[in-house]
C-alpha positions in Angstrom: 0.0 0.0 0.0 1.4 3.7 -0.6 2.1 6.0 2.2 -0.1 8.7 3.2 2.1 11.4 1.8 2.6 9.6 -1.7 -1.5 9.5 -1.9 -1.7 13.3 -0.7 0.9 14.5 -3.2 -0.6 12.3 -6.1 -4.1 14.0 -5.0 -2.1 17.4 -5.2 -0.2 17.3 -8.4 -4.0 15.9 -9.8 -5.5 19.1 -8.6 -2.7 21.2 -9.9 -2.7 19.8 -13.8 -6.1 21.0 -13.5 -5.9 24.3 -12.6 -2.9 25.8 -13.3 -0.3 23.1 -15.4 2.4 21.3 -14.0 5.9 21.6 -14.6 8.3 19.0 -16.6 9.3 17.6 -13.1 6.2 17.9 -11.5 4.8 15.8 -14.5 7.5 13.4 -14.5 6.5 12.5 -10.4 2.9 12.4 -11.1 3.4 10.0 -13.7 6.2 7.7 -11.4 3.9 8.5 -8.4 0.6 6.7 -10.9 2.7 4.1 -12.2 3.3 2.7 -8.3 -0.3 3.3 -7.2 -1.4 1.2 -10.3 1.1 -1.4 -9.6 0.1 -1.5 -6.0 -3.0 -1.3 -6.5 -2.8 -4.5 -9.2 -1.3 -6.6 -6.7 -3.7 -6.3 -3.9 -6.1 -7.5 -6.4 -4.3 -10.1 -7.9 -3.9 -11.3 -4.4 -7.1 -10.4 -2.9 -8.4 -12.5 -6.1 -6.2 -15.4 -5.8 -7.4 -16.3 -2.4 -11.5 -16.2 -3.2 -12.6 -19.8 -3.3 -16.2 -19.9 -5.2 -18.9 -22.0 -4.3 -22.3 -23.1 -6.2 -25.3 -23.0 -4.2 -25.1 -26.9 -4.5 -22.2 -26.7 -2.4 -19.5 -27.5 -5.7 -16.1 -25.6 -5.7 -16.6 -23.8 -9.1 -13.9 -21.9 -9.1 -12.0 -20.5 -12.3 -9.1 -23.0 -13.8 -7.3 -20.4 -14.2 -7.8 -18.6 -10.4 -6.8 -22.4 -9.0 -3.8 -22.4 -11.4 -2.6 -19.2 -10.1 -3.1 -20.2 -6.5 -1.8 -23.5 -7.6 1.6 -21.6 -9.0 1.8 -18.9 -6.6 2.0 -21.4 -4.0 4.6 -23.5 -5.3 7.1 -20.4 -6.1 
């Protein structure tokens, strides 16, 4: 998860490129500063994903091949 202050500024320079512009650097850090949110961000989900067992009201694990692959692979590595 990204600090506070790295979610703050992110919220800032977003602000700022709609009002006024933002500088070469300032664009540079926004752009660095998405890039880890998103890949933050992807890996909670992939994770959060990965552990989600799904079951039919019959009572039948139906979960996605490819979900029990990953979990499969994941816990092997």
């Amino acid at each position: 998860m990204l600090s506070k202050e790295k979610l703050e500024r992110i919220n800032e320079l977003s602000k700022k490129s709609k009002t006024i512009g933002l500088s070469i650097e300032e664009a540079k850090q926004q752009s660095a500063l998405r890039k880890e949110y998103l890949e933050t961000f992807r890996s909670t989900m992939r994770d959060t994903i990965e552990s989600v067992k799904v079951i039919d009201p019959s009572g039948n694990d139906v979960t996605p091949l490819k979900v029990q692959q990953a979990k499969k692979d994941k816990f092997l590595n």
